[in-house]
N, C-alpha and C positions, 0 to 999 in steps of 0.2 A: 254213312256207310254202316250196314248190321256188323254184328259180329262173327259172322263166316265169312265177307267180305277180306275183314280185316285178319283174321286168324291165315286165312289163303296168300293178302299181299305179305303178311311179313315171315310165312312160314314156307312159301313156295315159290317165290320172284327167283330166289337163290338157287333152287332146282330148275329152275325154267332157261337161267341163264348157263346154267352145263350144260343141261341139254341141247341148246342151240351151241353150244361149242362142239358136242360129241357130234350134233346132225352136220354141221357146214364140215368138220374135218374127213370123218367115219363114216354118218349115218346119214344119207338123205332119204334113205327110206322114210324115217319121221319126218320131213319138212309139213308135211300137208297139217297132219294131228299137230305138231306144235305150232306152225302157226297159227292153227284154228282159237287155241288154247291161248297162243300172244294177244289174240285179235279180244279177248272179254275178258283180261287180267285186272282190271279196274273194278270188276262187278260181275266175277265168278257167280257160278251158282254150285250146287252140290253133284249136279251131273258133269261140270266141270272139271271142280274136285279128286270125281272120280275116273274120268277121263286122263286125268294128268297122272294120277296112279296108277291104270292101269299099262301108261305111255312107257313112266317110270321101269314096271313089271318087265312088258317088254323088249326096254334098251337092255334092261339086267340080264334076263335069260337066254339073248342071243346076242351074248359079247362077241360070240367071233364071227358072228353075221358083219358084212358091210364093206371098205373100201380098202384090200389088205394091202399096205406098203411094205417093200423089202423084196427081198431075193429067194431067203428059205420058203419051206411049204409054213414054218412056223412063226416067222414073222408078221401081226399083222398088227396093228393101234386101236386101240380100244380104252376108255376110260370110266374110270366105274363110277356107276351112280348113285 
C-alpha cells in the first residue's frame, strides 16, 4: 500500500462512514458518488481523493437539501460534515 493509499484509509474511512449515515437517513441524492467511492476505498487514487472532497463540499453546502422530517416549514435533519 503507497503512501496516499494509506494517508486516504486512515484519514477518510471515518468521513465515508457519515456520509453513508447522512445519505441512508437525509441524503440519497449521494448514494450513487458514495458508493462509487465505497467500491475502491482499499486503493483510492487522487481523483478519488478528490471526488470524496468535492462529495464532502457538496453535503456541506446544501444542508437543507434532502428528506425534510417534521411538521414545521423549519423542521428538517441534517448532520454536518
Amino acid at each position: 500500500m503507497d503512501s496516499t493509499s494509506s494517508r486516504f484509509s486512515l484519514t477518510r474511512q471515518p468521513t465515508k462512514s457519515r456520509l453513508r449515515w447522512i445519505e441512508q437517513g437525509t441524503r440519497p441524492d449521494i448514494s450513487a458518488t458514495l458508493g462509487e467511492l465505497c467500491k475502491v476505498q482499499s486503493n483510492p487514487s487522487l481523483k478519488h481523493m478528490e471526488a470524496l472532497e468535492r462529495l464532502m463540499l457538496y453535503v456541506n453546502t446544501t444542508c437543507e437539501a434532502g428528506i425534510h422530517y417534521g411538521i414545521g416549514s423549519g423542521d428538517y435533519a441534517c448532520g454536518p460534515v
